[in-house]
C-alpha positions as CSV (number, residue, x, y, z in Angstrom):
1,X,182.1,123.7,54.5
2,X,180.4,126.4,53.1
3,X,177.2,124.5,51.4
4,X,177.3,123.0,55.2
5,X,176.6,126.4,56.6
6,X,174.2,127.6,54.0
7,X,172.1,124.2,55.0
8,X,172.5,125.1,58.6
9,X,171.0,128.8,58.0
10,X,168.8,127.7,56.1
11,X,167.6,125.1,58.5
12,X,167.8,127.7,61.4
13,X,165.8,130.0,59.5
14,X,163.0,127.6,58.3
15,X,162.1,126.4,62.0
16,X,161.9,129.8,63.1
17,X,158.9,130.0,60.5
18,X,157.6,127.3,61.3
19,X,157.5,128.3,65.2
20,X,156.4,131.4,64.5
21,X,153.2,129.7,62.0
22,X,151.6,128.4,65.2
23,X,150.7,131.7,66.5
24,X,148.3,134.3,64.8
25,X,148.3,137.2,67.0
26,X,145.8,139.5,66.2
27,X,146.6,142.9,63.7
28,X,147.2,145.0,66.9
29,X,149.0,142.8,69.4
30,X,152.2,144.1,70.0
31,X,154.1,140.8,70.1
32,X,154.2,138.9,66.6
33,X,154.4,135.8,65.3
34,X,157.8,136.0,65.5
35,X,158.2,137.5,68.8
36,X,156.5,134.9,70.0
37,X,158.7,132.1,67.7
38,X,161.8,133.6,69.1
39,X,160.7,133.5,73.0
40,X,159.7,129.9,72.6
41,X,163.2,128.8,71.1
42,X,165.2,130.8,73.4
43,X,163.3,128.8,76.4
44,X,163.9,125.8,74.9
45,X,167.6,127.1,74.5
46,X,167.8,128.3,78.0
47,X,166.0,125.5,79.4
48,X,163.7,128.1,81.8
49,X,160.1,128.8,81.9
50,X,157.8,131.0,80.2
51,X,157.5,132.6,83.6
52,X,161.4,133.3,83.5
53,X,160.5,136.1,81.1
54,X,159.6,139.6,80.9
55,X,158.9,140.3,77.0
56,X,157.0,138.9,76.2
57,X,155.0,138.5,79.3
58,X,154.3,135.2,80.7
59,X,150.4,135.4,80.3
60,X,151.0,136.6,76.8
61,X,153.1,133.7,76.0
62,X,151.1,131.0,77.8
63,X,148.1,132.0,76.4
64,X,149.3,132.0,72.8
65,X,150.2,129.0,73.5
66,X,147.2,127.4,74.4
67,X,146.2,128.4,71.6
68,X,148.0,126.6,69.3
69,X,146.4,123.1,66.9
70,X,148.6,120.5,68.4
71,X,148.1,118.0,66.3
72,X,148.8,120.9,63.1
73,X,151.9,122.1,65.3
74,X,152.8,118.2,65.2
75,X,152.4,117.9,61.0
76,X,154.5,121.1,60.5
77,X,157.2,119.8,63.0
78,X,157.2,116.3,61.8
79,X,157.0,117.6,58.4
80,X,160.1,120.0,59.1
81,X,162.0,116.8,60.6
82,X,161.4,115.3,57.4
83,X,163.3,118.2,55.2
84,X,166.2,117.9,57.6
85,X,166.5,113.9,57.3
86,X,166.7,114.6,53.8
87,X,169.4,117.3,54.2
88,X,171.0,114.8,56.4
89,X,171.3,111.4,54.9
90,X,172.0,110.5,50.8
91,X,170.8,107.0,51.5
92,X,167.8,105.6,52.9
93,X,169.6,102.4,53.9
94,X,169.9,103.1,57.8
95,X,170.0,101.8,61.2
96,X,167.0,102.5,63.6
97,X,166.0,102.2,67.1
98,X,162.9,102.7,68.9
99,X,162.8,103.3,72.8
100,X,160.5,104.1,75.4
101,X,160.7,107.1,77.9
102,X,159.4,108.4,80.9
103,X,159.3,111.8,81.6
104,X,158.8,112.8,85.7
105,X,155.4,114.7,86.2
106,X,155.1,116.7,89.5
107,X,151.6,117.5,90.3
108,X,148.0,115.8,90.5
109,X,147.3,112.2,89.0
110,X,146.0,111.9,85.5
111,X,145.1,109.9,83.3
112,X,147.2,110.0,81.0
113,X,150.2,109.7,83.2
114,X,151.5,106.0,83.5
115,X,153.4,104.8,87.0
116,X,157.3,104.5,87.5
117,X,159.1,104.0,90.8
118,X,162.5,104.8,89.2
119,X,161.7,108.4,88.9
120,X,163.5,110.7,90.8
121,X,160.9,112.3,93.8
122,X,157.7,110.8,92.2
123,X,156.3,107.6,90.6
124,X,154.0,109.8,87.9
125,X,155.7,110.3,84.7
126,X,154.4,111.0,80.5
127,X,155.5,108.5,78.9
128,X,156.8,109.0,75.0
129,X,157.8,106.5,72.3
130,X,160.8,108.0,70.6
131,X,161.8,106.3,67.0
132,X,165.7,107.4,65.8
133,X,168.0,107.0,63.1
134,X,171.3,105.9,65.0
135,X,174.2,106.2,62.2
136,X,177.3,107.7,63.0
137,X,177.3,111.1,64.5
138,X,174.1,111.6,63.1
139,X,171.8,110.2,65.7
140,X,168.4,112.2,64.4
141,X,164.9,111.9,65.5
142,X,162.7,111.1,63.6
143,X,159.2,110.7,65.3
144,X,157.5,111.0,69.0
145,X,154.8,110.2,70.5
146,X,153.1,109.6,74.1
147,X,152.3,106.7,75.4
148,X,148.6,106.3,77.5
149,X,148.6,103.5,79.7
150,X,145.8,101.6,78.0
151,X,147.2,101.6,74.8
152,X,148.9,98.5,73.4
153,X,152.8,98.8,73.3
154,X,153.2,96.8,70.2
155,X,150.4,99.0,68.3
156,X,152.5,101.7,69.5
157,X,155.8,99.8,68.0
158,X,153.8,98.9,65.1
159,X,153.3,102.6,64.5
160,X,156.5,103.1,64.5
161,X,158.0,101.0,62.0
162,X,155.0,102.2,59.7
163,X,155.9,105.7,59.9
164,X,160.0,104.7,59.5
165,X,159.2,102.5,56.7
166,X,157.3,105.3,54.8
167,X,160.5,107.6,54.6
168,X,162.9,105.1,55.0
169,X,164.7,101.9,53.9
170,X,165.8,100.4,57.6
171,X,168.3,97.9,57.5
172,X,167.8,96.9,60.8
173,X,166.0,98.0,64.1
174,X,167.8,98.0,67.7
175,X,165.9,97.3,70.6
176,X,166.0,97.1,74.1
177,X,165.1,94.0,76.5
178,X,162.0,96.0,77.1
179,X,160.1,94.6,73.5
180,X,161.3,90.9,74.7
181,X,157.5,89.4,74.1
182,X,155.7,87.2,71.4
183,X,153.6,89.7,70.6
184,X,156.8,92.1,70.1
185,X,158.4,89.7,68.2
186,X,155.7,88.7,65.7
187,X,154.6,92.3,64.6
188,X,159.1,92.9,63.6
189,X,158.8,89.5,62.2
190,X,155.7,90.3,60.0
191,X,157.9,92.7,58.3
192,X,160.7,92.4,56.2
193,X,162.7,94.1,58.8
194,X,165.9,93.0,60.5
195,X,166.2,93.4,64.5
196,X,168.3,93.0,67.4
197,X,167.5,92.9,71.1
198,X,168.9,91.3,74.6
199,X,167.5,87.7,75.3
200,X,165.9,87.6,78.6
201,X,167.9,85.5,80.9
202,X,165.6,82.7,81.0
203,X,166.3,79.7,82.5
204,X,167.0,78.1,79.8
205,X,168.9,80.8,77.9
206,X,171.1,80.8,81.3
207,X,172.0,77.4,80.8
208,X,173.1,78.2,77.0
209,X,175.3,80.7,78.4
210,X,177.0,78.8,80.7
211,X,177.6,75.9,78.9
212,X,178.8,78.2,75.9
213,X,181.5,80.2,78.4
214,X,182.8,76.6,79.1
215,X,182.8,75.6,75.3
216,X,179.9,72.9,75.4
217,X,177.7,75.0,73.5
218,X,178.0,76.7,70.2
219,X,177.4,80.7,69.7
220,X,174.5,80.5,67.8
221,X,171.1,78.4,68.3
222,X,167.8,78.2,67.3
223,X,165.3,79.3,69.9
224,X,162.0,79.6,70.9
225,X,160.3,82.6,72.6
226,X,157.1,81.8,74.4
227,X,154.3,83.5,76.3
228,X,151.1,84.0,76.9
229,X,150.2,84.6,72.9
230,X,152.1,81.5,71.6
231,X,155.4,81.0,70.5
232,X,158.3,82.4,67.7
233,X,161.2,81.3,66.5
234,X,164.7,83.0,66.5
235,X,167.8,83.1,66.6
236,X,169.6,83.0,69.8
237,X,173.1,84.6,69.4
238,X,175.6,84.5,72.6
239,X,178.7,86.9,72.8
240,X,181.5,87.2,75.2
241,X,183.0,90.3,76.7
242,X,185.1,91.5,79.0
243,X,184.3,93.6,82.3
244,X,185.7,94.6,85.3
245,X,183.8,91.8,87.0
246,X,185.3,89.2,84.5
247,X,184.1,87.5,81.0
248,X,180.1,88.3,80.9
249,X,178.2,86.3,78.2
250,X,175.5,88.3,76.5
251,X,172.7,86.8,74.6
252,X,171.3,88.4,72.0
253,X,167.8,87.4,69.8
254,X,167.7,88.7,65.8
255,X,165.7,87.2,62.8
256,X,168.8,88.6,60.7
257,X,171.5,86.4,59.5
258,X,174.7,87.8,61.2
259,X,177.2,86.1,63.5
260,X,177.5,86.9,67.1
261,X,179.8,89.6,67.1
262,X,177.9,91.6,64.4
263,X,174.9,91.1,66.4
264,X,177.5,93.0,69.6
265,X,178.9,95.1,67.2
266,X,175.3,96.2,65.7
267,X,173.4,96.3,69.0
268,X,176.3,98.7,70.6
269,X,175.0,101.6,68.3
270,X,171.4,101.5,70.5
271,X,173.0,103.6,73.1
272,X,172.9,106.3,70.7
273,X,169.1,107.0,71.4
274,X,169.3,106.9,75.0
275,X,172.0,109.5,74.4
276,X,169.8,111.6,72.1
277,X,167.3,110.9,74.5
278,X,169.3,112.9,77.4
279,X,169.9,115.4,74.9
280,X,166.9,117.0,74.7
281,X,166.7,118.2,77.9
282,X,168.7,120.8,76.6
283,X,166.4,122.4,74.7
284,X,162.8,121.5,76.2
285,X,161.6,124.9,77.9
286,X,160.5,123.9,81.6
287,X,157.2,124.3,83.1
288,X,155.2,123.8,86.0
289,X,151.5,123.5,84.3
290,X,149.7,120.1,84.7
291,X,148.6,120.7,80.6
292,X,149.5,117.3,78.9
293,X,149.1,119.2,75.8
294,X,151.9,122.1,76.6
295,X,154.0,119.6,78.1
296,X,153.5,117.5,75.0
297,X,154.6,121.2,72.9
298,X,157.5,121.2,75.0
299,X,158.6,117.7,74.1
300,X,158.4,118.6,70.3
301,X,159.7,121.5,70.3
302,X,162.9,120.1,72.5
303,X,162.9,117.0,69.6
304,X,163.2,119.5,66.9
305,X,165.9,122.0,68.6
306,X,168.2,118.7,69.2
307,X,167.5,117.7,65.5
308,X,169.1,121.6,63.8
309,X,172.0,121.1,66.6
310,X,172.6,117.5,64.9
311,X,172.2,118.7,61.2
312,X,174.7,122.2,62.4
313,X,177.2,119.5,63.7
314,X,176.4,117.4,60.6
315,X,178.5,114.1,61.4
316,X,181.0,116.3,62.8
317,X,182.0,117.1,67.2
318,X,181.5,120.9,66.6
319,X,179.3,123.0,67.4
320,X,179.4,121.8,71.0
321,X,175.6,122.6,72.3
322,X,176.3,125.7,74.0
323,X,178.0,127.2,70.8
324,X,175.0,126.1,68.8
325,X,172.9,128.2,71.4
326,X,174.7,130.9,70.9
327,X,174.6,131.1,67.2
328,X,171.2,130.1,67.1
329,X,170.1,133.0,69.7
330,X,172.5,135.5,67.2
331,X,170.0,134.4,63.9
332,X,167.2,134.3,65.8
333,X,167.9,137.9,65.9
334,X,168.5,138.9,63.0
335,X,165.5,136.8,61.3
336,X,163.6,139.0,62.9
337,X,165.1,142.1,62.4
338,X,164.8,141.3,58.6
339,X,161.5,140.0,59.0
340,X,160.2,143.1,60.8
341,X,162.2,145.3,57.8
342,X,160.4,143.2,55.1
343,X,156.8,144.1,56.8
344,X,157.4,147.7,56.6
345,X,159.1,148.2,53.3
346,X,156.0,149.4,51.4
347,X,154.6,147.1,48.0
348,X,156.6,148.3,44.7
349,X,154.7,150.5,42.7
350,X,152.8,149.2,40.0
351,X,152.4,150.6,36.4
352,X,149.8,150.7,33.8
């Protein structure tokens, strides 16, 4: 328990330098790096705005943060990310899942911003690809991204797996009925990675299921997916289960070798990401600026906040996410209290 909380520290401690790396006030600015580190994590914490605050002011902090190398801010984060998997997880054997979400944008069009009528008061939304590592207790973030709308989905997916597979040994990957396409399916298929999604209800999958729930059919076929871009085989994998409406049948496509209920079983842990998902809304800092870029900040620096709170909890219920805040404000703190001490104390003296 006590390693555990020497790891947490630690972990607590090392994003706060790495926040505070992005900024390089000048000698005689009167907020520092850190200063500015801290604000930024307590938004995130807080879930408010840079113009919630007083010290520093909202201009300073704003401004600084324009300032910042995205795409450097990115590396250190993902980078960061990385060190925590590590802490995380003795084996690289684990279970993936890659999703898509759309964030709700109040303001003018863009072009970056894709269309969505389910959002709630507006149909512009940033759209982000979110890759996750969905083992028990540990669902942990591994890489986002934002989607354009003229960019390719699968290359998108493709990138992905690439960046999973370079850290990672992935079992499997769990996906919604949202990849359901040829196109989808050949680039998982080109790799010698197992996956698990919905079947779409086509009409012929609809007839397997209804001959299967009155025992014409077996549980497991082959089946053909076809579109646009040709055709792949798969397996076609239908599962019974019980709901308050009666006995549903859900069909399931994989190019692994499993039975129907490990397909269920397996495919059950993909909630975990659209869980983790939710989650970091609390700690993204909120904001009213039409900056993709800030905006894009924002989404990294809520991804990272969720994944300390999951290495803290470390498999385990506790710290709930409000106690995390609190001990997280509490080092915050003190890091730079020391850090502040440790500029002043002069060099040691050195002897001939």
């Amino acid at each position: 328990m006590q390693g555990k909380s020497r790891t947490g520290a630690k972990a607590r401690s090392g994003a706060m330098r790495v926040f505070a790396g992005f900024f390089d006030p000048a000698p005689n600015s009167v907020y520092g790096s850190f200063d500015l580190a801290q604000s930024i994590m307590e938004m995130g914490m807080d879930g408010v705005s840079a113009e919630s605050r007083s010290k520093p002011s909202p201009d300073v902090i704003l401004r600084r943060l324009y300032e910042v190398d995205e795409e450097s801010a990115r590396r250190e984060l993902e980078e960061f990310n990385e060190w925590i998997l590590d802490e995380l997880y003795s084996s690289k054997d684990l279970m993936i899942a890659i999703d898509f979400t759309v964030i709700p944008y109040y303001g003018e069009e863009n072009p970056a911003l894709v269309s969505d009528s389910r959002l709630p008061g507006t149909n512009l939304g940033i759209k982000f690809a979110v890759l996750s590592v969905v083992e028990e207790g540990k669902t942990f973030t591994l890489k986002t991204r934002q989607v354009y709308p003229i960019e390719s989905e699968v290359s998108v997916l493709g990138e992905m797996l690439d960046y999973a597979e370079s850290l990672l040994d992935p079992t499997k990957v769990l996906l919604d009925r949202g990849f359901y396409s040829v196109k989808m399916i050949k680039e998982l298929k080109s790799r010698s990675m197992g996956f698990i999604m919905p079947a779409k209800k086509t009409n012929l999958v609809k007839k397997a299921c209804k001959k299967f729930k009155k025992g014409e059919a077996p549980s497991e076929l082959d089946y053909t997916v076809s579109g646009s871009k040709g055709e792949e085989n798969v397996r076609l994998l239908l599962t019974e289960k019980e709901t308050k409406n009666g006995t549903e049948i859900h069909p399931f496509i994989t190019n692994l070798d499993i039975t129907p209920k490990e397909a269920s079983e397996n495919y059950s842990w993909r909630w975990r990401i659209e869980t983790n998902i939710r989650e970091f809304e609390k700690f993204k800092p909120q904001t009213t600026s039409q900056s993709m870029e800030l905006r894009r900040l924002y989404f990294l620096f809520s991804v990272t906040l969720y994944n300390l709170w999951i290495l803290t909890r470390n498999g385990s219920e506790h710290p709930r996410a409000r106690e995390f805040k609190k001990w997280l404000e509490f080092e915050l703190l003190a890091l730079k209290v020391l850090e502040e001490y440790r500029d002043k104390v002069p060099p040691p003296p050195t002897f001939a």
